[in-house]
TORSE-710599 format. One line per 4 residues: number of its first residue (from 1); their letters; for each residue x, y, z of C-alpha. Coordinates in steps of 0.05 Angstrom, whole numbers, plus 32768, in hexadecimal, padded with zeros to 4 digits. Each point is the difference from the previous one (the first is absolute). Layout:
BEGIN
NUM = a = X Y Z | ...
# end
This chain:
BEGIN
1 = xxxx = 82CB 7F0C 7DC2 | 7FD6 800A 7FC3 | 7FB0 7FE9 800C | 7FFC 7FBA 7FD5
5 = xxxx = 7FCA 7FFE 7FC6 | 7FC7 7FCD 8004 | 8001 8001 7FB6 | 7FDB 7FB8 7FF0
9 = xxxx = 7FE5 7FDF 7FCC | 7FB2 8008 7FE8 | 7FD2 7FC7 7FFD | 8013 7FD6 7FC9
13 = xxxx = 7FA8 8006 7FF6 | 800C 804D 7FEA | 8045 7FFD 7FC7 | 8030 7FDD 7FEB
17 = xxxx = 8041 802C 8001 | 803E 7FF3 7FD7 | 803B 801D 7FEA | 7FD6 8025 7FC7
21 = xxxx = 7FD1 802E 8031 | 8025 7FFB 8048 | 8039 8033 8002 | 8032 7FE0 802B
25 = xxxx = 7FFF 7FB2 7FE9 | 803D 7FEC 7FCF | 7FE8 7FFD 7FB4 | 800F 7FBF 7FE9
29 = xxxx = 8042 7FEE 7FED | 801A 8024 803E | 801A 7FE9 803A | 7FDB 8018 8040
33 = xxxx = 803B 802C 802D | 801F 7FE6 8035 | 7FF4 803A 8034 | 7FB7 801F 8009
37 = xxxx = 8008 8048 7FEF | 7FC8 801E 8022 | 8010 8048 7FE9 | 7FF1 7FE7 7FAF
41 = xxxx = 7FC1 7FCA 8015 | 7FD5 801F 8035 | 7FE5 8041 7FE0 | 7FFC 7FEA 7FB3
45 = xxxx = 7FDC 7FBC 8021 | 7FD1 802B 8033 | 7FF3 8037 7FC5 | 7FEB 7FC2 7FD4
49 = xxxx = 7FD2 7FE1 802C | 7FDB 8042 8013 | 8005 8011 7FAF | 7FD0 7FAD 7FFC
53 = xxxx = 7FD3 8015 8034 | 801D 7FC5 802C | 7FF4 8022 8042 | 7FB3 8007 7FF0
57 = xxxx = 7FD2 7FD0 800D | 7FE4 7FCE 7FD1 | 7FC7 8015 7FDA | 7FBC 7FD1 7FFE
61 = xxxx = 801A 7FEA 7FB8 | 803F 7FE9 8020 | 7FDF 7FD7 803C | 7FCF 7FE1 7FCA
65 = xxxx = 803C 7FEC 7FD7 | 802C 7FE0 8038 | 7FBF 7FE9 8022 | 800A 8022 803C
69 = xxxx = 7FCC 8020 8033 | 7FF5 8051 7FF0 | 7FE4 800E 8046 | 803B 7FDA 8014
73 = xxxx = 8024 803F 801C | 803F 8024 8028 | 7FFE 8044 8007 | 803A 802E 802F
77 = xxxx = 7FFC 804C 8001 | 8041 8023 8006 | 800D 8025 8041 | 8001 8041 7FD9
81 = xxxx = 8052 801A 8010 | 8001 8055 8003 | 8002 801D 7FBF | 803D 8020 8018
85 = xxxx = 8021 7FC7 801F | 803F 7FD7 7FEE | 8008 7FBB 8001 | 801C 7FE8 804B
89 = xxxx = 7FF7 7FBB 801F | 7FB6 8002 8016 | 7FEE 8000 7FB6 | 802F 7FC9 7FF3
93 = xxxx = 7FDF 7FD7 8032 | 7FC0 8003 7FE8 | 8008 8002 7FB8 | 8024 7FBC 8013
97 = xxxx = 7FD4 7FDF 8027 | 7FBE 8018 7FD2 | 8031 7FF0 7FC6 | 8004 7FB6 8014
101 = xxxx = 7FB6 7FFB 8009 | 7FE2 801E 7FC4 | 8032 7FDA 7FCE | 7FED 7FC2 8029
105 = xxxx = 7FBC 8001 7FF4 | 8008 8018 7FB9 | 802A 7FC1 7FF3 | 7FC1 7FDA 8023
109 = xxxx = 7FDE 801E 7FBE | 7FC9 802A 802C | 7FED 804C 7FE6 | 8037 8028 8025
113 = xxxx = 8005 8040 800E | 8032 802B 8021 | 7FE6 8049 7FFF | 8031 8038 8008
117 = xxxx = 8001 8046 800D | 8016 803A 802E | 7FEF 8031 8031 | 7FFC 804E 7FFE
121 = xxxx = 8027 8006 8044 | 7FDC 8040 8010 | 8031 801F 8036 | 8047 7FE0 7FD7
125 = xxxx = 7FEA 8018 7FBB | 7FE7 8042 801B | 803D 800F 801E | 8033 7FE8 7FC9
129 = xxxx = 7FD3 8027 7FC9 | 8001 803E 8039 | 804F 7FFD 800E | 800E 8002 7FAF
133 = xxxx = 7FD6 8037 7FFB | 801F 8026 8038 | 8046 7FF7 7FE2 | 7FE8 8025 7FC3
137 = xxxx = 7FE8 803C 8028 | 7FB7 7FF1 7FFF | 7FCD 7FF4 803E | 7FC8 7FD3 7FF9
141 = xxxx = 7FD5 8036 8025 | 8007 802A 7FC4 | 7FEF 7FD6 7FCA | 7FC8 7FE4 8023
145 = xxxx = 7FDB 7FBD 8005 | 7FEB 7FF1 7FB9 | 8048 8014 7FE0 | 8020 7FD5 8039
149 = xxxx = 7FE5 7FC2 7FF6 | 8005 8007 7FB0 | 804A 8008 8016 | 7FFD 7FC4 8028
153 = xxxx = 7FDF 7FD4 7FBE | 803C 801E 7FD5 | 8034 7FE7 8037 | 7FD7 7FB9 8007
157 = xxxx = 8004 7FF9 7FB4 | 8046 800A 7FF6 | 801A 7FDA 8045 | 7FCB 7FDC 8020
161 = xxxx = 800B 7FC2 7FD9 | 8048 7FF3 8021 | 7FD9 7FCD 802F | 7FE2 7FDD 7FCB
165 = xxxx = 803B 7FEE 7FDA | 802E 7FEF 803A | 7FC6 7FBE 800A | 7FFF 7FF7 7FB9
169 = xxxx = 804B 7FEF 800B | 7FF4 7FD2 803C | 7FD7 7FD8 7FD0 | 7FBA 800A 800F
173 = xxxx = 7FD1 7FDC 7FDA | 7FC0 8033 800D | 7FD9 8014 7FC8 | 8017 804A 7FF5
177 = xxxx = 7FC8 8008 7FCB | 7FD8 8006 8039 | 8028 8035 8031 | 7FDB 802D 8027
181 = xxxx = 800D 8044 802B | 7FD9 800F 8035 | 7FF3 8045 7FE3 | 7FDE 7FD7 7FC4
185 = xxxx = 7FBD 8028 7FF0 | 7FE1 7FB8 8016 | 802D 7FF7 8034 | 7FEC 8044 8016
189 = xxxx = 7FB3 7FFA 7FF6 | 7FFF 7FBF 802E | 8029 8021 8038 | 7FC6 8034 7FFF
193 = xxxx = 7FD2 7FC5 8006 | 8019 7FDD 8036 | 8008 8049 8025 | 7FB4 8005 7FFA
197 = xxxx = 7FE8 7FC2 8009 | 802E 7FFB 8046 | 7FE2 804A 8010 | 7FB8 7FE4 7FFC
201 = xxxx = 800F 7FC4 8022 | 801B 8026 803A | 804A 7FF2 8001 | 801B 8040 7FE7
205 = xxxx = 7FF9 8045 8024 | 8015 803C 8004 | 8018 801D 8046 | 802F 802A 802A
209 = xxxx = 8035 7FD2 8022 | 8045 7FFE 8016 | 8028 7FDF 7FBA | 804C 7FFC 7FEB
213 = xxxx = 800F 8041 7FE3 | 8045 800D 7FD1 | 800A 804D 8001 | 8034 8004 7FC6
217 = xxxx = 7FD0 7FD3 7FD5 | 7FC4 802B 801F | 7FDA 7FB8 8004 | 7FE2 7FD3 802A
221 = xxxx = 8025 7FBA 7FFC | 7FE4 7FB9 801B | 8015 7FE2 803B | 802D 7FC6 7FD2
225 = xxxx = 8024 8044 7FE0 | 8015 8010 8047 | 8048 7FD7 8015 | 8016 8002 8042
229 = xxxx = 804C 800D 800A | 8021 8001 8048 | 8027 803C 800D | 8020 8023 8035
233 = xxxx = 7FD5 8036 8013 | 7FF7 8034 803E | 7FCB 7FFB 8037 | 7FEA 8037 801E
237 = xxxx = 7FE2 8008 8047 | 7FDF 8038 801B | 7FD5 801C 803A | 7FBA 8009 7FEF
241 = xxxx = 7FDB 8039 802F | 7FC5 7FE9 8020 | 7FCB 8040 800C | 7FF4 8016 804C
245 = xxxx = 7FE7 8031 801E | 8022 8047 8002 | 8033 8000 8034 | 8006 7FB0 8008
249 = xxxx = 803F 7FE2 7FF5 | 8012 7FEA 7FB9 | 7FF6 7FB8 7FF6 | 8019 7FDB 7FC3
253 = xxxx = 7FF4 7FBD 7FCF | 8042 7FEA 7FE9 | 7FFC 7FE4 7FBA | 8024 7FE9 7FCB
257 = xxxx = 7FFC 7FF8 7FB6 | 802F 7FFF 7FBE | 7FD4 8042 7FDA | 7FFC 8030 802E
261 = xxxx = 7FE7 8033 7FCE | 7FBF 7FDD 8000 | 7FF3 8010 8046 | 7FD8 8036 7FDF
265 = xxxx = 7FD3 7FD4 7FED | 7FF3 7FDC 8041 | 7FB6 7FF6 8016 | 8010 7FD3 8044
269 = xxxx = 8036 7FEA 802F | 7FF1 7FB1 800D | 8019 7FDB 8048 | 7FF1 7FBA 800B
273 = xxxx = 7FBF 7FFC 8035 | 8027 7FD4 8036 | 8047 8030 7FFA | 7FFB 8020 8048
277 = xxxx = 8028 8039 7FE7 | 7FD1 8023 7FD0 | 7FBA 7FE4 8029 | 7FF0 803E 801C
281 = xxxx = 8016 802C 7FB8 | 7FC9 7FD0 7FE5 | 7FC2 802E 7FDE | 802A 803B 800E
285 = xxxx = 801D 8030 7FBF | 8048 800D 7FEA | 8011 803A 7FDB | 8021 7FFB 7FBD
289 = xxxx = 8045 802B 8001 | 7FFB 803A 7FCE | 7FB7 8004 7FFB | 7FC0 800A 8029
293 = xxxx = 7FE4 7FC1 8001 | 7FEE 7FD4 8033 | 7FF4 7FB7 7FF3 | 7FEE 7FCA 8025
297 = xxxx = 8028 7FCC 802A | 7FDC 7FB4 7FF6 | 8010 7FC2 8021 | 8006 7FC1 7FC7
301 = xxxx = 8023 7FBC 800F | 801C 8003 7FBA | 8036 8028 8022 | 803C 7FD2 801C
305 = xxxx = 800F 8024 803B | 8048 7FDF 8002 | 8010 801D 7FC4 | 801E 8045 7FFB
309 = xxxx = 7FDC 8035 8032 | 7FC5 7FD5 7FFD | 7FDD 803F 7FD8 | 7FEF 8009 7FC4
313 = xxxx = 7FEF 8038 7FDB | 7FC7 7FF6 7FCE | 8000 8019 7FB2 | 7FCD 7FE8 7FE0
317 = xxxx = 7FFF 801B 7FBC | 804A 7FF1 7FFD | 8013 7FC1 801F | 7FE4 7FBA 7FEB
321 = xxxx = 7FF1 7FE9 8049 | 7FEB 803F 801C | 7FC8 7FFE 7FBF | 7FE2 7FC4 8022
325 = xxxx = 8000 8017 803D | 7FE8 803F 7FFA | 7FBA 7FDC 7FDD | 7FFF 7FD6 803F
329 = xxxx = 8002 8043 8030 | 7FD4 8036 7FC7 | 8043 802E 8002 | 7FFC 802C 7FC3
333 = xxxx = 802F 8004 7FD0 | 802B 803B 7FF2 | 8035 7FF9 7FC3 | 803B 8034 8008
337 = xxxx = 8020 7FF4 7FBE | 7FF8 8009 7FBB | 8008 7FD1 7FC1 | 804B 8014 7FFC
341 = xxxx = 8011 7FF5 8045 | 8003 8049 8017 | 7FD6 8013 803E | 7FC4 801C 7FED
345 = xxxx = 7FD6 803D 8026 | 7FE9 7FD1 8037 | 804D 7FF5 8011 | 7FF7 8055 801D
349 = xxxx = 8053 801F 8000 | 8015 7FB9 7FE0 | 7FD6 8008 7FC7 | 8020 8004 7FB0
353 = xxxx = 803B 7FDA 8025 | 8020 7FBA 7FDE | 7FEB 7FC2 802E | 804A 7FF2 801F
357 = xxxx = 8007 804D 8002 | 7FC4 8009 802A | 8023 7FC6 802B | 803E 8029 800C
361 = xxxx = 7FDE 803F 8018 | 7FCD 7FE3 8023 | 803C 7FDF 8029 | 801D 803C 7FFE
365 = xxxx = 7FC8 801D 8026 | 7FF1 7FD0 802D | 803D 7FFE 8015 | 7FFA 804C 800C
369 = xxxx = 7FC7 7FF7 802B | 801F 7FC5 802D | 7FD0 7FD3 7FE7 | 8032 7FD6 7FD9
373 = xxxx = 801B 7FBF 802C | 8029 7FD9 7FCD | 8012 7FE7 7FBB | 8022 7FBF 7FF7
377 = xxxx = 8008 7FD3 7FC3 | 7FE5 7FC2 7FF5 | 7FF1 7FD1 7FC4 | 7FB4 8014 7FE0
381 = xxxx = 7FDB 7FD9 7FD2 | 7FFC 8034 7FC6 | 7FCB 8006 7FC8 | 801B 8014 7FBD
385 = xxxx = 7FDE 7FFC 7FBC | 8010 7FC7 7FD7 | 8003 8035 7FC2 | 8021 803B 8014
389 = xxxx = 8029 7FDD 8044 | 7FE8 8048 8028 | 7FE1 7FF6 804D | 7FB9 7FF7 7FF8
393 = xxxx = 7FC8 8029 8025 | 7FC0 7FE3 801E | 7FC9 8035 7FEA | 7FBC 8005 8000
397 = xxxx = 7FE6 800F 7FBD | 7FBE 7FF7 7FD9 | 800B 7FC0 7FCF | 7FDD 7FC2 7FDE
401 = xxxx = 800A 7FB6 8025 | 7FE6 7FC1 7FF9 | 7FE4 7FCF 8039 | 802F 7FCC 800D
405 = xxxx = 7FEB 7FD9 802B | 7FBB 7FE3 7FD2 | 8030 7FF6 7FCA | 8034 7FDD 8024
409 = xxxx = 7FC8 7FCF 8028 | 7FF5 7FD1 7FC5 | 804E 8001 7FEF | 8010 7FE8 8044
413 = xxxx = 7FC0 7FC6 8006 | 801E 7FE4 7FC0 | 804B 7FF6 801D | 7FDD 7FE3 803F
417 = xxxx = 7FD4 7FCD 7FE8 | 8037 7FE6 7FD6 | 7FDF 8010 7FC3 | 803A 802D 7FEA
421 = xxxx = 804A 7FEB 8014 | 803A 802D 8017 | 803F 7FDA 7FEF | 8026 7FFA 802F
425 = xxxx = 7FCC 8001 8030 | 8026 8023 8035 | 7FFA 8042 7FD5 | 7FBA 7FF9 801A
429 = xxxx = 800C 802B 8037 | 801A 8037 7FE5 | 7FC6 7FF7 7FD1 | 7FC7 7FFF 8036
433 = xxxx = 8029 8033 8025 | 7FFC 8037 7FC3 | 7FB8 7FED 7FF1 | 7FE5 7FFA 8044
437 = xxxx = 801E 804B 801A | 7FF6 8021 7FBC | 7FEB 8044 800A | 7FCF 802B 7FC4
441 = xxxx = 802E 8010 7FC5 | 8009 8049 7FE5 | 7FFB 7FFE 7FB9 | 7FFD 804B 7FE7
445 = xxxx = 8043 801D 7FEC | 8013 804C 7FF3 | 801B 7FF5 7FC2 | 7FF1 800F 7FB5
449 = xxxx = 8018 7FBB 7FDA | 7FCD 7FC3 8013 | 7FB3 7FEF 8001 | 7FDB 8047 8012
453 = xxxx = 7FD1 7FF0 8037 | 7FBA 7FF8 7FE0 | 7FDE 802F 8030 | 7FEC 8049 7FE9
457 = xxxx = 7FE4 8036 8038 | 7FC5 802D 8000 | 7FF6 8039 8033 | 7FB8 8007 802A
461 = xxxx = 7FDE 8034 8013 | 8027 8002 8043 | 803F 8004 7FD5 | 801A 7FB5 8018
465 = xxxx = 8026 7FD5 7FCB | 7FCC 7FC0 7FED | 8022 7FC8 7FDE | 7FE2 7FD7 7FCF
469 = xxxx = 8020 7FBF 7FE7 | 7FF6 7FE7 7FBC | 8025 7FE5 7FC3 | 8007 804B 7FD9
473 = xxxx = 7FE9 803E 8002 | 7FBB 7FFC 7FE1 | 7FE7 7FCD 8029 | 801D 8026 803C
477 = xxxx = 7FD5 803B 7FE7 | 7FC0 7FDC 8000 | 800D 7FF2 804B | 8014 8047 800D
481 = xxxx = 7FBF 801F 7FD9 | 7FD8 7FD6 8023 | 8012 8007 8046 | 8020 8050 7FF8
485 = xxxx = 7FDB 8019 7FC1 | 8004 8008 7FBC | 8043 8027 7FE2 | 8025 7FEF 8040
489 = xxxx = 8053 7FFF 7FF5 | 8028 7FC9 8005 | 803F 7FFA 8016 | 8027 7FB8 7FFB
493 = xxxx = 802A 7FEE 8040 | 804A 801B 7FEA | 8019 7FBF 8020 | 8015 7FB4 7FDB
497 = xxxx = 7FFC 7FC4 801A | 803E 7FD4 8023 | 8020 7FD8 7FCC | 7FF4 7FC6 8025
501 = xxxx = 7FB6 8002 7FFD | 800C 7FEF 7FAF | 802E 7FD2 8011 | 7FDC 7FDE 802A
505 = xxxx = 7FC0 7FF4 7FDF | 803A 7FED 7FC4 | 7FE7 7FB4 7FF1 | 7FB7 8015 7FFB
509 = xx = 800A 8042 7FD8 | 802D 7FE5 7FD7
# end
């Protein structure tokens, strides 16, 4: 069914309309029709309202002439929709329900304003703008940064306003005079703000850790970019050798796992400390198939010994779970693969090799050394990229997050002193339940189109990379000068920030 248009009346305080200056009401002498003909009323009536300045709100002169209070206020921001986005029901919804408020309170007579705009949708825009380019035989590698995003302007000027107009229709009484993009030059110079200000307060950083990589977009993506599908999938078990001594009879750890090409990256075999089975293996090494190293063999009771084998083999720079418990044990971490998804050099024979290649041939061999046990299929709980729907790979990989946890403290104190409500109050689980396990947020994206991270980097004398944060490039180089000498060279961090991190700071920026 066709969305319904809250098209009402202004306050009879701000005009008078008649049939002389409102489009759609029957000049006199005519009879008013019998059937509404929305197709004929709603965009000559919406164009002539947004031609008066209806949507805006009233001006000081106006309040003094209908008496009314000017700090006397209502003010919405706009969830900004993608720039490359099409109308579906989730804008409906809330161009509804803010609809309905903001007329309301207009009609009250207070200073309303409903302030629209859009996002840059850094990974969707990127890849639309990337995909067209492709089709006409050109790669964004060899244009290059600055002739990309100009390319990416050009395409936002001639499409990106498809959003826009698709509210327009539904009615929305925001005042379009006002529309901002989060690419704005001062939308842009306050997200480099609030970057800054949230560095020197602490909450952002810059670190190696185990993120949600996309290796077609080349990009790390946010844990709410990640959905979850189940799918039938294979589990593979195999026997891990233990190391004895020469001569001693070959004892094995069965385990079992759904990547087997990432036993390359293993840094422990884990048992449960109370599974009499694997006691005695207990501070003991295994040896890693296809390679020379030994690791150890630890004893954790976040293994469920009734599950599986009751061993686990531990990857910590490629497995969310295994990252956390290799901090708790000090294993190192050792990444086999490379931004694509090949094995890298650390992967030894398996190296250059496609992820689910590497799988097959590292059955393969196993198999051929009578080390393999099993494969059977069962239903997994699959990671795929909300953008480009491919299997996403837990990597470690040097990026920009925030703190959570000290930004989400406050949030959650107001919902539980009742000073904010969550209607209906039983989404206040799932509320406290977000907030309460939220983990750091990665906010640094390898991509070209967004907010370039305000950091630049100068080399020491020991040749190590030293950031310095700051809100452009000449107040980075008074940093640099004065902690690495004068003419030191900058580089700026080749990275942008998540789109989200605009978006989120949205009602203050904006």
């Amino acid at each position: 069914a066709r969305p319904v248009s809250m098209v009402a009346a202004p306050p009879a305080s701000m005009v008078s309309v008649s049939a002389a200056t409102c489009p759609v009401l029957p000049a006199a002498g005519e009879e008013m029709a019998t059937k509404y003909e929305w197709t004929s009323a709603e965009e000559p009536l919406y164009a002539w309202w947004e031609s008066k300045g209806y949507f805006q709100p009233k001006s000081e002169a106006q309040c003094a002439a209908d008496g009314s209070d000017p700090n006397d206020t209502f003010t919405i921001s706009m969830p900004p929709p993608n720039v490359t986005g099409a109308l579906h029901m989730g804008h409906v919804m809330f161009v509804a329900l803010q609809d309905i408020l903001v007329r309301f309170n207009r009609m009250r007579g207070k200073r309303t304003l409903w302030l629209p705009g859009t996002d840059h949708a850094g990974i969707a825009t990127q890849m639309l703008v990337d995909r067209a380019l492709k089709a006409q035989g050109i790669e964004r590698a060899e244009i290059g940064r600055e002739a990309f995003i100009e390319k990416v302007w050009e395409w936002k000027a001639a499409k990106g306003g498809y959003i826009t107009q698709q509210i327009r229709r539904l009615g929305a009484s925001c005042d379009w005079q006002r529309e901002k993009f989060t690419l704005d030059p001062d939308m842009s110079a306050a997200v480099t703000e609030a970057f800054v200000q949230l560095h020197a307060k602490g909450l952002v950083y810059q670190g190696d850790y185990l993120c949600n990589w996309s290796p077609t977009l080349r990009t790390a993506v946010s844990d709410l970019e990640v959905i979850y599908t189940e799918e039938v999938g294979q589990l593979y078990t195999f026997n891990y050798p233990v190391v004895t001594e020469e001569g001693a009879p070959p004892i094995f750890i069965p385990v079992a796992t759904t990547r087997p090409e990432t036993m390359l990256g293993d840094m422990a075999v884990c048992v449960h400390p109370e599974d009499p089975r694997y006691a005695a293996l207990v501070g003991r090494k295994a040896r890693v198939p296809f390679t020379n190293r030994e690791i150890p063999i630890i004893a954790d009771e976040y293994v469920d010994r009734e599950f599986g084998t009751g061993a686990l083999k531990i990857t910590p720079a490629h497995d969310v779970n295994d990252y956390e418990l290799g901090k708790k044990h000090s294993l190192p971490l050792l990444n086999i693969m490379n931004k694509d998804a090949t094995l890298n050099e650390a992967a030894g024979a398996y190296a250059g090799l496609d992820r689910y290649e590497a799988r097959r041939q590292l059955w393969a061999d196993l198999q051929t050394q009578g080390l393999a046990v099993s494969v059977e299929e069962k239903m997994q709980r699959v990671p795929r990229s909300e953008r480009s729907g491919e299997v996403i790979e837990p990597l470690v990989s040097s990026q920009w997050f925030v703190r959570a946890a000290p930004l989400a403290a406050p949030a959650l104190a107001k919902v539980r002193s009742g000073e904010v409500l969550i209607i209906p109050a039983r989404f206040e689980k799932v509320y406290f339940n977000w907030l309460d396990n939220i983990n750091d947020w990665c906010i640094s994206r390898q991509l070209w189109w967004g907010h370039r991270i305000p950091v630049w980097y100068g080399m020491d004398k020991e040749g190590q990379r030293v950031p310095f944060v700051a809100r452009d490039e000449s107040a980075a180089r008074v940093q640099a000068e004065a902690q690495l000498g004068a003419g030191v060279t900058l580089v700026q961090d080749p990275d942008v920030l998540d789109t989200w991190f605009s978006s989120g700071i949205w009602y203050a920026i904006s």
